[in-house]
PQR file of N, CA, C, O and H, with PARSE charges and radii, in Angstrom:
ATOM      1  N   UNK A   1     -75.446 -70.232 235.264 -0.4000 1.5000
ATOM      2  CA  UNK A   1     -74.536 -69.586 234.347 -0.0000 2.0000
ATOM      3  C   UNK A   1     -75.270 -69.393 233.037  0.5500 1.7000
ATOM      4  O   UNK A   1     -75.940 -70.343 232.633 -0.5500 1.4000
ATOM      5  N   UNK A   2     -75.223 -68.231 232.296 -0.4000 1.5000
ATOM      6  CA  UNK A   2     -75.991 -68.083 231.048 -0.0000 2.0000
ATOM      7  C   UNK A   2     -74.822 -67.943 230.108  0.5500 1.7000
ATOM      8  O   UNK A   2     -73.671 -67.570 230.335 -0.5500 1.4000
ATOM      9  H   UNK A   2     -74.678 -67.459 232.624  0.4000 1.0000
ATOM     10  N   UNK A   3     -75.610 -68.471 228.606 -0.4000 1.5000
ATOM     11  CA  UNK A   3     -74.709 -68.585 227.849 -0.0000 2.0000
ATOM     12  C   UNK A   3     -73.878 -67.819 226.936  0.5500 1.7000
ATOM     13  O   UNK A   3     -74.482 -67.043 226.196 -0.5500 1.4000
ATOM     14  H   UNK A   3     -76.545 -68.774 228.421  0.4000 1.0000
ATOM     15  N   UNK A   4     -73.106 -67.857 226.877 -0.4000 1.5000
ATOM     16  CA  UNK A   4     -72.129 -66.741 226.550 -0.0000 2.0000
ATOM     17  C   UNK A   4     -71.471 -66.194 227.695  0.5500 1.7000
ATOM     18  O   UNK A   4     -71.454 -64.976 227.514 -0.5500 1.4000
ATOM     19  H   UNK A   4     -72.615 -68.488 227.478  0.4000 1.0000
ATOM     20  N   UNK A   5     -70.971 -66.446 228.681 -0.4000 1.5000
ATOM     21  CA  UNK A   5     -70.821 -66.446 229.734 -0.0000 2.0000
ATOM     22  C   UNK A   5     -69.286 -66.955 230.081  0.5500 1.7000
ATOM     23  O   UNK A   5     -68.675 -66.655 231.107 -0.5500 1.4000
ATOM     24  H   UNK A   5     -70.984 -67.435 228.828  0.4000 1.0000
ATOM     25  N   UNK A   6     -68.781 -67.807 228.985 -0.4000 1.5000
ATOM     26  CA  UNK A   6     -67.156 -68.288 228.989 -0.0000 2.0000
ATOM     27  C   UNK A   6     -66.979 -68.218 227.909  0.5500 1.7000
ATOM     28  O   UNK A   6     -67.890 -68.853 227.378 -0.5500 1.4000
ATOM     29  H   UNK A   6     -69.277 -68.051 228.151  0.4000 1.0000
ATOM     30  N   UNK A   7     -66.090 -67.666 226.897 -0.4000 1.5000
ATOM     31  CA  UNK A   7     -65.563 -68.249 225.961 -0.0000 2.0000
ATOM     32  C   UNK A   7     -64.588 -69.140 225.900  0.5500 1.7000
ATOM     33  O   UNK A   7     -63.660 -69.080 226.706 -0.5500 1.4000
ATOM     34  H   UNK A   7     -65.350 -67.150 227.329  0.4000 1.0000
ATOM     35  N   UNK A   8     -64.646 -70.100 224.940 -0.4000 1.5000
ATOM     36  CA  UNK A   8     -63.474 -70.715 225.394 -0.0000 2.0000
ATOM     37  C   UNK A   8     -62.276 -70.720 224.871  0.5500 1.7000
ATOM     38  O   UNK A   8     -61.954 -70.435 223.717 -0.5500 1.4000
ATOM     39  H   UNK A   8     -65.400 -70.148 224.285  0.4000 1.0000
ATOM     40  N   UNK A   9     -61.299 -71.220 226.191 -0.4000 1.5000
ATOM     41  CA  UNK A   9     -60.238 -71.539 225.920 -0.0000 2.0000
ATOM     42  C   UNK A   9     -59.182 -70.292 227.285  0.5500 1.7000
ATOM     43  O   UNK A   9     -57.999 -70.136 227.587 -0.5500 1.4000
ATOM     44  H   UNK A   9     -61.561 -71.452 227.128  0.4000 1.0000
ATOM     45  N   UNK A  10     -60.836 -69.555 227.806 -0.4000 1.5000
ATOM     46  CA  UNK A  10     -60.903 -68.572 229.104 -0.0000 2.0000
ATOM     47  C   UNK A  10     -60.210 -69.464 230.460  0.5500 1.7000
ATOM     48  O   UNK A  10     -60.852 -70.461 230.792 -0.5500 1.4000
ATOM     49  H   UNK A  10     -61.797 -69.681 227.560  0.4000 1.0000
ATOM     50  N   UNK A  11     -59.169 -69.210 231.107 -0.4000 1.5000
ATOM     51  CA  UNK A  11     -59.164 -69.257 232.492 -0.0000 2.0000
ATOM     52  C   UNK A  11     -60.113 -69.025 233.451  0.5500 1.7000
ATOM     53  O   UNK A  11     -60.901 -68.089 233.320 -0.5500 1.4000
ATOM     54  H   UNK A  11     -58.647 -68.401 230.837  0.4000 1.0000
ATOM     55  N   UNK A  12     -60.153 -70.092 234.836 -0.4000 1.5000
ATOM     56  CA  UNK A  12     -61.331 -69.511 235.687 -0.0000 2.0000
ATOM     57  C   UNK A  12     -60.666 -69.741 237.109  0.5500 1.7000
ATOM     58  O   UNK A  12     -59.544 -70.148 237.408 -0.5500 1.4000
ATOM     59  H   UNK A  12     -59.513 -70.852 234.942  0.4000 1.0000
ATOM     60  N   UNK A  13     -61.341 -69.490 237.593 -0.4000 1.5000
ATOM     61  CA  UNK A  13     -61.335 -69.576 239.121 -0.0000 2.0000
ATOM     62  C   UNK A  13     -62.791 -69.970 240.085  0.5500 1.7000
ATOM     63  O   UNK A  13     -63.716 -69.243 240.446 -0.5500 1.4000
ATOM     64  H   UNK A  13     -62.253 -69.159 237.350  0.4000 1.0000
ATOM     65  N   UNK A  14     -62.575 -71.186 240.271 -0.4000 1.5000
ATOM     66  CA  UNK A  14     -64.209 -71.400 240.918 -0.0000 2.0000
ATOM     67  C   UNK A  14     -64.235 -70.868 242.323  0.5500 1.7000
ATOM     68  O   UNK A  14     -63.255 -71.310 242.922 -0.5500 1.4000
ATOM     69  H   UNK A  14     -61.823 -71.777 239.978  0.4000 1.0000
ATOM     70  N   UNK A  15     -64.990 -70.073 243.100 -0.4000 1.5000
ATOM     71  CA  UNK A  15     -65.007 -69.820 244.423 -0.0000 2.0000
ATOM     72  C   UNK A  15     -66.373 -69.837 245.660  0.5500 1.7000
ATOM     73  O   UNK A  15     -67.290 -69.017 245.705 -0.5500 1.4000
ATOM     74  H   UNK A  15     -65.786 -69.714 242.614  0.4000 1.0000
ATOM     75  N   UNK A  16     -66.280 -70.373 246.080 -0.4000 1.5000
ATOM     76  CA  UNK A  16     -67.267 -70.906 246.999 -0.0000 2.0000
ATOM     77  C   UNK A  16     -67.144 -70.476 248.398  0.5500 1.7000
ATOM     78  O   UNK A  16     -66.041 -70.498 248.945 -0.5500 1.4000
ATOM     79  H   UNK A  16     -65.535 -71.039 246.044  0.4000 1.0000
ATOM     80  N   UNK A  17     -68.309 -70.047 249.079 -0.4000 1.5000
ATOM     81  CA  UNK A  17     -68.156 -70.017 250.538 -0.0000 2.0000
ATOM     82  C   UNK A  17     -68.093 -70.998 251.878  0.5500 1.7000
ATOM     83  O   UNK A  17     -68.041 -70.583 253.036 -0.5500 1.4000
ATOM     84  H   UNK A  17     -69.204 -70.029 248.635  0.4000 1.0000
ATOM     85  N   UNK A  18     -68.113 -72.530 251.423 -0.4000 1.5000
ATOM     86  CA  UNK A  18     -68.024 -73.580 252.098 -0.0000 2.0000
ATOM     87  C   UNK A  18     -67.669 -74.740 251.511  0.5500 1.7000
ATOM     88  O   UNK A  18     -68.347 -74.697 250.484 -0.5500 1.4000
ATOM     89  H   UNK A  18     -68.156 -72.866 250.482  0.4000 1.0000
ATOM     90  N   UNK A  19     -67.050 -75.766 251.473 -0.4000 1.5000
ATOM     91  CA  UNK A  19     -66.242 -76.432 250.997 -0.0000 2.0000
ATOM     92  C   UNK A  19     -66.492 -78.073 252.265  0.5500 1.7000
ATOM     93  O   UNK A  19     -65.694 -78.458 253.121 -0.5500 1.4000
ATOM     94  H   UNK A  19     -66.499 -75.801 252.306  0.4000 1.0000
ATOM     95  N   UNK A  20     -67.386 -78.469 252.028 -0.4000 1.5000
ATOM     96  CA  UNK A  20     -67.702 -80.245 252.552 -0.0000 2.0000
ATOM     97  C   UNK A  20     -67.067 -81.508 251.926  0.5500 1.7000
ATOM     98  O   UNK A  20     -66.173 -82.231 252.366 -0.5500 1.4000
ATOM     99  H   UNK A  20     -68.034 -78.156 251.333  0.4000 1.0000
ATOM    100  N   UNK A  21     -67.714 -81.568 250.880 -0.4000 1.5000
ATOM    101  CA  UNK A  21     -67.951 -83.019 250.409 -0.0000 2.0000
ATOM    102  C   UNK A  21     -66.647 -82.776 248.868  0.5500 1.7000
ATOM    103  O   UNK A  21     -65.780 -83.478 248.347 -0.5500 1.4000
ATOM    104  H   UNK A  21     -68.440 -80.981 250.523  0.4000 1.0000
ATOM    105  N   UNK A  22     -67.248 -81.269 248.633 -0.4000 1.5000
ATOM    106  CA  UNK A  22     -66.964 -81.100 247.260 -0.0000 2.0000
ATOM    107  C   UNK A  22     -67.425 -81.122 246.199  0.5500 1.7000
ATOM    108  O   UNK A  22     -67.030 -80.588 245.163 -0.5500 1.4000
ATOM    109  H   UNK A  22     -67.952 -80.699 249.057  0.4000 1.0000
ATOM    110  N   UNK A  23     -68.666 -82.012 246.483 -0.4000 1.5000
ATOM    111  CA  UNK A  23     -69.891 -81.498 245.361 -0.0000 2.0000
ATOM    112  C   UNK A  23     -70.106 -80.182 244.776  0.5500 1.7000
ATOM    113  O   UNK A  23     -69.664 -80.142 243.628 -0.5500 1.4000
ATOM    114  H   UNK A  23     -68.987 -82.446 247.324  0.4000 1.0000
ATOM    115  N   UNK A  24     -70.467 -79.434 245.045 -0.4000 1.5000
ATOM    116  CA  UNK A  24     -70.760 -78.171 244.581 -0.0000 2.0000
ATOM    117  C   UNK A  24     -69.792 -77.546 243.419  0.5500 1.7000
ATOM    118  O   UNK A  24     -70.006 -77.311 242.230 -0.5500 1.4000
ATOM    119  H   UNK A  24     -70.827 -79.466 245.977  0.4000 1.0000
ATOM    120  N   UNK A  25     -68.549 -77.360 244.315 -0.4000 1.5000
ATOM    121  CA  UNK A  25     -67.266 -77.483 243.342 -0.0000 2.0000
ATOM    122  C   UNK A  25     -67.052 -78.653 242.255  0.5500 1.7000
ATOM    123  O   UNK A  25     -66.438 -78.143 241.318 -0.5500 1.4000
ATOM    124  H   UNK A  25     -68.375 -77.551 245.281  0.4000 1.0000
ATOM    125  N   UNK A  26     -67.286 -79.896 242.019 -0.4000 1.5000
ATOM    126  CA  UNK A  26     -67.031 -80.512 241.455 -0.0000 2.0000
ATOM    127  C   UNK A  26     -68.077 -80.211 240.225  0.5500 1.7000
ATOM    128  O   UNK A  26     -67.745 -80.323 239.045 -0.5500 1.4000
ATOM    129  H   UNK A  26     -67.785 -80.310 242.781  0.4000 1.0000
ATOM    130  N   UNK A  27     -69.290 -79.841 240.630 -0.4000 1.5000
ATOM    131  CA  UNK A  27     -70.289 -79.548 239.722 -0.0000 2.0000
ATOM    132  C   UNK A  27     -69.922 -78.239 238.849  0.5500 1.7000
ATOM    133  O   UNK A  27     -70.181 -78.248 237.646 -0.5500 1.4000
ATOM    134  H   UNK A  27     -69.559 -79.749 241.589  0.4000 1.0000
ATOM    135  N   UNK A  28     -69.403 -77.273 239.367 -0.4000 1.5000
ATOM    136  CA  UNK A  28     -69.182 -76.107 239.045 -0.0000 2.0000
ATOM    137  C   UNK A  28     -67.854 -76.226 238.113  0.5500 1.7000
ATOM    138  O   UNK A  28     -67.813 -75.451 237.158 -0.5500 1.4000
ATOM    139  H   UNK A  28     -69.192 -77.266 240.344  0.4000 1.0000
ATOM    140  N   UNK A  29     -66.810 -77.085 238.290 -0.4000 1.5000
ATOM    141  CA  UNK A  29     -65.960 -77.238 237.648 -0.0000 2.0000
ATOM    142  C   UNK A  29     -66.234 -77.835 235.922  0.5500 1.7000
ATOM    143  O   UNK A  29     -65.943 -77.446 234.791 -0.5500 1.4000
ATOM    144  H   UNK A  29     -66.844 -77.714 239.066  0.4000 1.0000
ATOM    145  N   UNK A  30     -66.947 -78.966 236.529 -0.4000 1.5000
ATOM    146  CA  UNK A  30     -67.772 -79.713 234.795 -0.0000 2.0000
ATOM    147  C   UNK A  30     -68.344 -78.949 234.397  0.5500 1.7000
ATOM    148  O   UNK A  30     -68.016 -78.880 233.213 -0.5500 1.4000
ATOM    149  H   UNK A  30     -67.183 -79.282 237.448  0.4000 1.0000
ATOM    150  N   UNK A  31     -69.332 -77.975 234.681 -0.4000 1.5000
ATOM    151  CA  UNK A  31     -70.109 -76.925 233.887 -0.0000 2.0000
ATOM    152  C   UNK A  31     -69.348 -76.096 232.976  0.5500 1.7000
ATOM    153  O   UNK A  31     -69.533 -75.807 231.793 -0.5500 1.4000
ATOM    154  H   UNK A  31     -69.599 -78.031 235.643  0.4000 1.0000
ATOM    155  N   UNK A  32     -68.386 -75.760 233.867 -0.4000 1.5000
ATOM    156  CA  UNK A  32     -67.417 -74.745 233.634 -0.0000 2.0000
ATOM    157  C   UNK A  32     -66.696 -75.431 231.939  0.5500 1.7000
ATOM    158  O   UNK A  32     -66.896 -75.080 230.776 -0.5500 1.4000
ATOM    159  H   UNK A  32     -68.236 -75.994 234.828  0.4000 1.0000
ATOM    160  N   UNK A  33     -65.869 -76.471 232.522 -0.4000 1.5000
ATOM    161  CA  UNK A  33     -64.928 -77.267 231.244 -0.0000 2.0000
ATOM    162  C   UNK A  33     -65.916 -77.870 230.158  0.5500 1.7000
ATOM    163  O   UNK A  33     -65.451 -78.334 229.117 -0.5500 1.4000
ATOM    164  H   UNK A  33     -65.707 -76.757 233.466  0.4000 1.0000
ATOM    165  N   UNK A  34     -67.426 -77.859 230.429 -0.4000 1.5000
ATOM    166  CA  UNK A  34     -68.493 -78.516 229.457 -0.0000 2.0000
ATOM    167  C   UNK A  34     -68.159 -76.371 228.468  0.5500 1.7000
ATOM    168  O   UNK A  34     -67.872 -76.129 227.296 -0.5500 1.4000
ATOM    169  H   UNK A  34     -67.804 -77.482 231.275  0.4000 1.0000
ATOM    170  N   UNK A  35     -68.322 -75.677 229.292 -0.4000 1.5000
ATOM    171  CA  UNK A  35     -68.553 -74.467 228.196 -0.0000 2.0000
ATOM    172  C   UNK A  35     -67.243 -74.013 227.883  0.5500 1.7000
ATOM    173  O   UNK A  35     -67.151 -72.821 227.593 -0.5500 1.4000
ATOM    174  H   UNK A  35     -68.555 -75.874 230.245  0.4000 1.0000
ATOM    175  N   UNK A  36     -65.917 -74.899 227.878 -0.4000 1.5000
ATOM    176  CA  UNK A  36     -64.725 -74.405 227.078 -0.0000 2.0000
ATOM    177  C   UNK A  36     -63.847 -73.638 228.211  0.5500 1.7000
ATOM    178  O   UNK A  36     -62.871 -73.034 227.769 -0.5500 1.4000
ATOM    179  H   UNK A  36     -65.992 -75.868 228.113  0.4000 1.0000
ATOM    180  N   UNK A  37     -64.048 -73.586 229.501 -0.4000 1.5000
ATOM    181  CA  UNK A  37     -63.148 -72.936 229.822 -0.0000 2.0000
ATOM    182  C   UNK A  37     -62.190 -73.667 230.697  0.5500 1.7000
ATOM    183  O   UNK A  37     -62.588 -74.663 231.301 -0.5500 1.4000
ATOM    184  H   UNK A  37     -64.841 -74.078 229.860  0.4000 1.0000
ATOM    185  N   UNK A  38     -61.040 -73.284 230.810 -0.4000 1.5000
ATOM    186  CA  UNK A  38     -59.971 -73.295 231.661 -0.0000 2.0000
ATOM    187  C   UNK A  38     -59.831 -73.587 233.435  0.5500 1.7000
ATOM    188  O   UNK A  38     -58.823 -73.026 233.865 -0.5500 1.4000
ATOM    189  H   UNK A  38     -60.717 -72.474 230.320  0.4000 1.0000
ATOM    190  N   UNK A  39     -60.537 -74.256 234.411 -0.4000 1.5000
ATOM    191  CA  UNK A  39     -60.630 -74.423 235.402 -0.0000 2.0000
ATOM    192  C   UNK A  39     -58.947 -74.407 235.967  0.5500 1.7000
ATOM    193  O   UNK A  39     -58.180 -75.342 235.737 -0.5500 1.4000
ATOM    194  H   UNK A  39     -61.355 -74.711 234.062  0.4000 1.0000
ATOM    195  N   UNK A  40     -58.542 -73.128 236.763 -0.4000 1.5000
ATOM    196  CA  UNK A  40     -56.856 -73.564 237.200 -0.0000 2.0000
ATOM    197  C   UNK A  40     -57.220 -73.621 238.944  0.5500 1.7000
ATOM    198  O   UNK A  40     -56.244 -73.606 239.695 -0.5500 1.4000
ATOM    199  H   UNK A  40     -59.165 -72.368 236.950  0.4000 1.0000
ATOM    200  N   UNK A  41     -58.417 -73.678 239.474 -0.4000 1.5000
ATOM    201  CA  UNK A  41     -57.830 -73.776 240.757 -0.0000 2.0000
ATOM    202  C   UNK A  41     -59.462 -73.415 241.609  0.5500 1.7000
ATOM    203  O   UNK A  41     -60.378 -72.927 240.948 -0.5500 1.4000
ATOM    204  H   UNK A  41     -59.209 -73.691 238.864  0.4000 1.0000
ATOM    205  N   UNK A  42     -59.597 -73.657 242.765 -0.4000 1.5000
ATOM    206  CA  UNK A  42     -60.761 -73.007 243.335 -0.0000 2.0000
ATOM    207  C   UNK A  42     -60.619 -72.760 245.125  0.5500 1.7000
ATOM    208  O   UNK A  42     -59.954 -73.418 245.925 -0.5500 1.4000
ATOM    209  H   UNK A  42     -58.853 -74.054 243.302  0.4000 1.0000
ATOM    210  N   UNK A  43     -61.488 -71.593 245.365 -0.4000 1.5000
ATOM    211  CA  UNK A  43     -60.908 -71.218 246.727 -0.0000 2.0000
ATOM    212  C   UNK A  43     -62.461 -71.231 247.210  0.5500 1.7000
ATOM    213  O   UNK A  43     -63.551 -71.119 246.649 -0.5500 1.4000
ATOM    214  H   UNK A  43     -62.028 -71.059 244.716  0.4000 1.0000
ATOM    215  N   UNK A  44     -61.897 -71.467 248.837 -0.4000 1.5000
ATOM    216  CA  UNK A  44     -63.246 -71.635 249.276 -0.0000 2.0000
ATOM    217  C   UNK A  44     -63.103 -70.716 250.980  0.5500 1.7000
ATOM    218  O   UNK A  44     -62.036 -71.076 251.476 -0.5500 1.4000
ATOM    219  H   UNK A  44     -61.012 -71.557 249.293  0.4000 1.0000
ATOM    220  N   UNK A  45     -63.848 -69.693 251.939 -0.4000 1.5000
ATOM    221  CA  UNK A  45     -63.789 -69.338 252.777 -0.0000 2.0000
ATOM    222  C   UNK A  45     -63.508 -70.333 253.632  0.5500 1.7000
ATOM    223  O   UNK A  45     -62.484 -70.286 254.314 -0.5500 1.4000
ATOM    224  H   UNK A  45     -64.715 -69.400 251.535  0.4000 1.0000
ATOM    225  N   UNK A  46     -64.584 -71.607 253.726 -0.4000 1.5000
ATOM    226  CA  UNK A  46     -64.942 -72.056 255.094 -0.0000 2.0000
ATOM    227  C   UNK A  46     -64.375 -73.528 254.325  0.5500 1.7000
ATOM    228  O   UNK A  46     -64.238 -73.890 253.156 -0.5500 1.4000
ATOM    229  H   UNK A  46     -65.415 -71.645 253.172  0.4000 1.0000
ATOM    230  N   UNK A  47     -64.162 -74.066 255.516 -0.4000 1.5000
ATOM    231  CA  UNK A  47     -63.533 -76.025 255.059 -0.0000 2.0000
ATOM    232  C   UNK A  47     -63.731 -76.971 256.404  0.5500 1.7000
ATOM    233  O   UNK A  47     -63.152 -76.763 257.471 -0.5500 1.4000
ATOM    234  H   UNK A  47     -64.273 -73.772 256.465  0.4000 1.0000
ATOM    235  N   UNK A  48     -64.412 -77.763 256.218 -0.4000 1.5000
ATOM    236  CA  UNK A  48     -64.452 -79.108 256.894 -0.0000 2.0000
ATOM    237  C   UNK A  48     -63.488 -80.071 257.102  0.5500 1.7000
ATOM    238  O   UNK A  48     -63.535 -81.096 256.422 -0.5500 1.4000
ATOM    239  H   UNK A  48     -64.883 -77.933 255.352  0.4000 1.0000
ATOM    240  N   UNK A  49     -62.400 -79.879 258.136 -0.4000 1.5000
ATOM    241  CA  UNK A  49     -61.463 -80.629 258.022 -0.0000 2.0000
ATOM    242  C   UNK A  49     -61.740 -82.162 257.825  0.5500 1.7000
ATOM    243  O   UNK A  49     -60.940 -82.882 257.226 -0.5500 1.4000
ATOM    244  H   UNK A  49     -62.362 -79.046 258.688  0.4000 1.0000
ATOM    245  N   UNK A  50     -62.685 -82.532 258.257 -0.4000 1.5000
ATOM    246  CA  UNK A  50     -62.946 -84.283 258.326 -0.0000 2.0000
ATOM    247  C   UNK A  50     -63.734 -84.324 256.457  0.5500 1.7000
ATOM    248  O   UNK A  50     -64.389 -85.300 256.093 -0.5500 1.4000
ATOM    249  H   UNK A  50     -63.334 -81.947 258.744  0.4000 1.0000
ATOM    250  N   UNK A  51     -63.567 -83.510 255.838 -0.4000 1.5000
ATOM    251  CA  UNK A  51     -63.543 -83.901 254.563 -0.0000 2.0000
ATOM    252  C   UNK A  51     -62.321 -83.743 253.751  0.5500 1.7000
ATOM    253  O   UNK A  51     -62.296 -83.821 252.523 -0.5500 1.4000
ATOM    254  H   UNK A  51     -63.035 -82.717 256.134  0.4000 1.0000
ATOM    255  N   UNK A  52     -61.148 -83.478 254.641 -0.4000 1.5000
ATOM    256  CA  UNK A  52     -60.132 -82.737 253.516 -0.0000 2.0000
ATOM    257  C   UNK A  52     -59.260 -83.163 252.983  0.5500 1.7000
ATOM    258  O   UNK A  52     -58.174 -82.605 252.832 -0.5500 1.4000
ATOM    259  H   UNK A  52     -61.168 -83.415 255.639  0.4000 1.0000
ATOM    260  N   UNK A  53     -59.729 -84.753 252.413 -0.4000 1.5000
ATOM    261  CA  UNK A  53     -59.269 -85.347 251.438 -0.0000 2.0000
ATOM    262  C   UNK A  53     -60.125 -85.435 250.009  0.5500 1.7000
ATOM    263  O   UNK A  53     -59.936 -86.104 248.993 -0.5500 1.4000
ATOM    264  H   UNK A  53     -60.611 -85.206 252.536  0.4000 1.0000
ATOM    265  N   UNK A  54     -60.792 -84.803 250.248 -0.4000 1.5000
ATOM    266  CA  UNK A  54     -61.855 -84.025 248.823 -0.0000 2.0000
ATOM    267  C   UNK A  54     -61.508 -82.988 248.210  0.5500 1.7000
ATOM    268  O   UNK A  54     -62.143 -82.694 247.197 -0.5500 1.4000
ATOM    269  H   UNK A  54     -60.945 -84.259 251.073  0.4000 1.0000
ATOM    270  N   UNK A  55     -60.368 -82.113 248.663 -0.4000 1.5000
ATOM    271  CA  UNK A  55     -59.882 -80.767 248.333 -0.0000 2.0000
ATOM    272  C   UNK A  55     -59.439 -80.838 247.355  0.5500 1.7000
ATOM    273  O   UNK A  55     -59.203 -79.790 246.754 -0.5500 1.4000
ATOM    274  H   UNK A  55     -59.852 -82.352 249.486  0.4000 1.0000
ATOM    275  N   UNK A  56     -59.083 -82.278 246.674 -0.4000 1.5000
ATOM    276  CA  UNK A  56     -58.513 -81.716 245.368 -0.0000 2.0000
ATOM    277  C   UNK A  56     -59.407 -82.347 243.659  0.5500 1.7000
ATOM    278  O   UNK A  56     -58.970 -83.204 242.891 -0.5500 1.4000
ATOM    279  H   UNK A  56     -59.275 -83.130 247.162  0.4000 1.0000
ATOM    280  N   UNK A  57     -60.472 -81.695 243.557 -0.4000 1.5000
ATOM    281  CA  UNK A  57     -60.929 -82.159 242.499 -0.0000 2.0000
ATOM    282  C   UNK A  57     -61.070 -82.036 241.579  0.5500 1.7000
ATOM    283  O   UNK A  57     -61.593 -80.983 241.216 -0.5500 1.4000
ATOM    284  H   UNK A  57     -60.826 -80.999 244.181  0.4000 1.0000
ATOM    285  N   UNK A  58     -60.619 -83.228 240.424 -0.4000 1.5000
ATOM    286  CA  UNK A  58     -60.535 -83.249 239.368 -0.0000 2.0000
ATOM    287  C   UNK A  58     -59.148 -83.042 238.742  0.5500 1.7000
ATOM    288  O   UNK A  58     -58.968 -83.006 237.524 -0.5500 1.4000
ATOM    289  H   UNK A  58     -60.194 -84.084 240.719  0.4000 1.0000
ATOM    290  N   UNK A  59     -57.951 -82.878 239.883 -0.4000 1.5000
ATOM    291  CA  UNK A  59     -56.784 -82.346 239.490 -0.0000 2.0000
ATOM    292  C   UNK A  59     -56.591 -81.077 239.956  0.5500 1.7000
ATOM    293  O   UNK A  59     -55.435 -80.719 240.183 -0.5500 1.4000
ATOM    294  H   UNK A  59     -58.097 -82.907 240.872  0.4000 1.0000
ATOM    295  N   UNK A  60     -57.725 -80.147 240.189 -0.4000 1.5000
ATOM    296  CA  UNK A  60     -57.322 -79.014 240.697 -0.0000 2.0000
ATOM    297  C   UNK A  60     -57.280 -78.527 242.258  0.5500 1.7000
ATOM    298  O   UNK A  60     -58.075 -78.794 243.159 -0.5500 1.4000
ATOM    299  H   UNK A  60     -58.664 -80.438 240.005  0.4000 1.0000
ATOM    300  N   UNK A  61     -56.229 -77.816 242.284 -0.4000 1.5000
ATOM    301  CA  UNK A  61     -56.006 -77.178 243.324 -0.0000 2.0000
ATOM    302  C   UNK A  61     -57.024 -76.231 244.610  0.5500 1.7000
ATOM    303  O   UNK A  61     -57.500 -75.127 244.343 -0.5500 1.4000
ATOM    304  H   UNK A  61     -55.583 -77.599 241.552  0.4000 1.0000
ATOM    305  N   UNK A  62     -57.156 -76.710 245.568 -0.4000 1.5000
ATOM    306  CA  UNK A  62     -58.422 -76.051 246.619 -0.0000 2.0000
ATOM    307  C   UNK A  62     -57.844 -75.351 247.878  0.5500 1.7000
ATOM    308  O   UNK A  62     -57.430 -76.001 248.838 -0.5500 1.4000
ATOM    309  H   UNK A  62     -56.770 -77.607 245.784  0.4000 1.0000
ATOM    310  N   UNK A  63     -57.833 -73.727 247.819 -0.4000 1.5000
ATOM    311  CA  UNK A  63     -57.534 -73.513 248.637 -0.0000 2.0000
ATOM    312  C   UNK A  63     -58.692 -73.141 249.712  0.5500 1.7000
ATOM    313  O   UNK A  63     -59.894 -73.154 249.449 -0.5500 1.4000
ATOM    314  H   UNK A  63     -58.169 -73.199 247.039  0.4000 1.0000
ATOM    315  N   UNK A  64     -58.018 -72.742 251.205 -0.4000 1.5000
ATOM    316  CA  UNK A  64     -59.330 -72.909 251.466 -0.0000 2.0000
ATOM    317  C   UNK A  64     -58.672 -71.321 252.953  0.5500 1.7000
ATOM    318  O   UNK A  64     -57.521 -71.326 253.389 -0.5500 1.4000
ATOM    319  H   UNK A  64     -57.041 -72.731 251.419  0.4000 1.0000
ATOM    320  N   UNK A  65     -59.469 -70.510 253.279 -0.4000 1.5000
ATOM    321  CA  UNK A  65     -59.031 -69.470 254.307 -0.0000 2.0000
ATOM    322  C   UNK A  65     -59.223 -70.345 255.721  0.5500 1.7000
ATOM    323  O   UNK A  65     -58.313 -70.651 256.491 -0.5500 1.4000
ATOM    324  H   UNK A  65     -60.404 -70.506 252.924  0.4000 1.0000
ATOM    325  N   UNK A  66     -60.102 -70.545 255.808 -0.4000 1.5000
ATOM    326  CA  UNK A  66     -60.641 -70.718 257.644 -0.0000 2.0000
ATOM    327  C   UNK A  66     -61.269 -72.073 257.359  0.5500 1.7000
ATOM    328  O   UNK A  66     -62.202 -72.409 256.630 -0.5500 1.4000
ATOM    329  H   UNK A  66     -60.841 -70.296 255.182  0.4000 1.0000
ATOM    330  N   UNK A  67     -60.259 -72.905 258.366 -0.4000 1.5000
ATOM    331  CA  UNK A  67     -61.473 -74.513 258.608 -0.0000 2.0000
ATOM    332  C   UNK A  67     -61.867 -74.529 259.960  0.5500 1.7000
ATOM    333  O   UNK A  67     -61.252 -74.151 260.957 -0.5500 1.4000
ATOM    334  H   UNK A  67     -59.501 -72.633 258.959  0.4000 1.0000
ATOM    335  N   UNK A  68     -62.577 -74.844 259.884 -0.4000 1.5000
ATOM    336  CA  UNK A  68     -63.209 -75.001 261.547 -0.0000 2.0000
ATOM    337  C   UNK A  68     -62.449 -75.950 262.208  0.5500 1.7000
ATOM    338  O   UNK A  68     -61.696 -76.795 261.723 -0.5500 1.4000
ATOM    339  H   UNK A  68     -63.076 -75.151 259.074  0.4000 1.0000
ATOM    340  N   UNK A  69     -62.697 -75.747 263.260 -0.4000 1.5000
ATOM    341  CA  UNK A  69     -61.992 -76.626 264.440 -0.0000 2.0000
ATOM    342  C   UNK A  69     -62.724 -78.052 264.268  0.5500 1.7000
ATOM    343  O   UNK A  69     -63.921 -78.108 263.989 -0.5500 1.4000
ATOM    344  H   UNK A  69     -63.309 -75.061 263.655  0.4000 1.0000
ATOM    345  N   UNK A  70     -62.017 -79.076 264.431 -0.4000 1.5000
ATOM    346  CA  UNK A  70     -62.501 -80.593 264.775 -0.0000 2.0000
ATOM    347  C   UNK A  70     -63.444 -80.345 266.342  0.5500 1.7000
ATOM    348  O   UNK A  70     -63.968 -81.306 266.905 -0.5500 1.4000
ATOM    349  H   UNK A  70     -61.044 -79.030 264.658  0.4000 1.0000
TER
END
């Protein structure tokens, strides 16, 4: 992310194409609220059901389209 890139006090939406552990998202979220903005929620294509008690981080909401089969 380069700077100038959020102003703050901006709404966001984090979105990702795979969704595991939650790392990625969780990282992306602190970056995000470190440069002033608004994190309300994050969506992700793909989801790991045997992680999907990680879906909600930090308080926010994870949606997710398609989880794979167990």
């Amino acid at each position: 992310m380069h700077v100038g890139a959020i102003e703050p006090g901006e709404r966001a939406v984090v979105v990702d194409d795979l969704v595991a552990t939650g790392g990625t998202l969780s990282a992306a979220i602190r970056l995000l609220e470190r440069a002033g903005a608004d994190v309300v929620e994050c969506a992700c294509l793909i989801g790991l059901p045997k992680f999907k008690d990680f879906y909600k981080l930090n308080g926010k909401p994870v949606y997710i389209l398609v989880e794979s089969r167990k």
